[in-house]
N, C-alpha and C positions, 0 to 999 in steps of 0.2 A: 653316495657315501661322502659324509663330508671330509675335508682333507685337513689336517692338524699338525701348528709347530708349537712346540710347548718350551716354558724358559724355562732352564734349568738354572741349581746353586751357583755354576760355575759359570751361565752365560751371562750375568749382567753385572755390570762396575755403575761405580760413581759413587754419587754420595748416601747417608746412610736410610735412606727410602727405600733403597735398590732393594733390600730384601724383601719387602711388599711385593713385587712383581714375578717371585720365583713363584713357580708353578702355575702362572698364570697362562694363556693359552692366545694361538690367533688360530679360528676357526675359519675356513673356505666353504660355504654351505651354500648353496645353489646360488651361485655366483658373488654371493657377499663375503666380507672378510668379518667379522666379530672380535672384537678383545674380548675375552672372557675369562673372568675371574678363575681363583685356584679351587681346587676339590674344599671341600666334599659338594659345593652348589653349585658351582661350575656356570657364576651368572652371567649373563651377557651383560658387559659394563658400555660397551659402544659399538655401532656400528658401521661400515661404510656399503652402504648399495650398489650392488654391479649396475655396470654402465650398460648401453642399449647393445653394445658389443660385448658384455663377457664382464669378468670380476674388471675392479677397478686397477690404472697401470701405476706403479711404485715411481717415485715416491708418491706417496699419500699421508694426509695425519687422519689418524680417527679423532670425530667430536672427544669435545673436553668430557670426563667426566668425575662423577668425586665419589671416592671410595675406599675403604678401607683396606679393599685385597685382601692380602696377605698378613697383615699387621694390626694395630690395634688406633690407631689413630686416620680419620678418614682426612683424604688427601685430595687437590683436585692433580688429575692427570691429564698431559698431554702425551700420547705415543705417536710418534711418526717411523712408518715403514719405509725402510731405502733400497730393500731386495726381498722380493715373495713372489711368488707365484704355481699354478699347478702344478708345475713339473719340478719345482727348486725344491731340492730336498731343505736347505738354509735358508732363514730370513733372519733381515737383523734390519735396526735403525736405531733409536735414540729416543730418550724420555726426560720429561722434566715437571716438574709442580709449579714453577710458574711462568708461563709457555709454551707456544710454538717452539721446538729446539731449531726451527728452519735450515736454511743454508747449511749452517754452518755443519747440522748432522751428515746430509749428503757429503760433504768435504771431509771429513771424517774418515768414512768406509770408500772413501775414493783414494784417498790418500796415503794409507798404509802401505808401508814397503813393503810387506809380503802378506799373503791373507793369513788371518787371526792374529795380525802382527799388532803393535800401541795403536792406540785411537787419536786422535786429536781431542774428540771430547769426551770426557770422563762418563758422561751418563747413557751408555750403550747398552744393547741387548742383543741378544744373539738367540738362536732358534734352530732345535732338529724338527723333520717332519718325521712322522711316522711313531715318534717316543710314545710308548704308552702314557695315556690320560683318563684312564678311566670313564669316561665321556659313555653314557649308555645311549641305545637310541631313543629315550625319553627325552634327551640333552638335548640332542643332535635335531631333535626336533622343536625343542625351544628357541635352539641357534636359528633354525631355520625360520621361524614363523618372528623370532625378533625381527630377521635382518629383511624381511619385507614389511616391517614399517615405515 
C-alpha cells in the first residue's frame, strides 16, 4: 500500500508559484518516493529510486522537472526533501523554479526556534501523511510502475 503526504493551501509559502504545488502529493510506492501532480490525474512528475537498502535517505532533491501542476503556466521545478520517511507522519523541504534550493533548504527546517515556527527561506513546503488523496489503485499503480524506471 503505498504511503502518501499531500501539500495542502496552508502548507506552502514563498513566492507566487507556491500555489501550483498545493494538492500536489509525495508518493512512497515500493520503495520509490514520486512527486506527483494534483487531482484529478494524479501524474507522476519525478521520481527518486529506492536505493539497494530501502526508499532513498532525506535529504534528497527529486529530478528537475517542467510542469504546470497546479496552474496554468508550465514551470520547471526543483523539490528537495529535508524530512520523510515510512513512519514520519510530516515531510517538508523546499522548492524553487530556478534551482537546486541546496544548503540553504536543510538550514532552514534546522533552524527554527520552534517547529512550524518562520523559515529562513521563503519557498518551503510542508506535508501530512495519511490526508486523503484520492489516489485509486489504478494510480497507485502508475506510481509504482513510473518509479521502476
Amino acid at each position: 500500500m503505498p504511503r502518501t503526504w499531500k501539500i495542502g493551501a496552508m502548507d506552502v509559502h514563498g513566492h507566487s508559484p507556491k500555489t501550483q504545488l498545493v494538492g500536489c502529493s509525495i508518493v512512497l510506492n515500493k520503495g520509490a518516493y514520486s512527486f506527483v501532480g494534483p487531482e484529478p490525474n494524479f501524474k507522476v512528475e519525478s521520481t527518486v529510486p529506492r536505493t539497494a537498502t530501502g526508499p532513498a535517505d532525506p535529504p534528497f532533491l527529486f529530478p528537475m522537472f517542467t510542469s504546470k501542476l497546479n496552474g496554468i503556466v508550465s514551470r520547471k521545478w526543483y523539490i528537495r526533501v529535508v524530512d520523510i520517511g515510512p513512519l514520519i507522519e510530516k515531510a517538508d523541504g523546499c522548492w524553487s523554479n530556478t534551482g537546486d534550493p541546496g544548503e540553504g533548504c536543510e538550514k532552514a527546517f534546522r533552524s527554527r526556534p520552534t517547529p512550524g515556527g518562520p523559515f529562513g527561506d521563503p519557498d518551503v513546503w510542508t506535508t501530512q501523511a495519511g490526508v486523503g488523496t484520492g489516489v485509486q489503485p489504478e494510480e497507485d499503480e502508475a506510481v509504482a510502475a513510473s518509479a521502476k524506471m
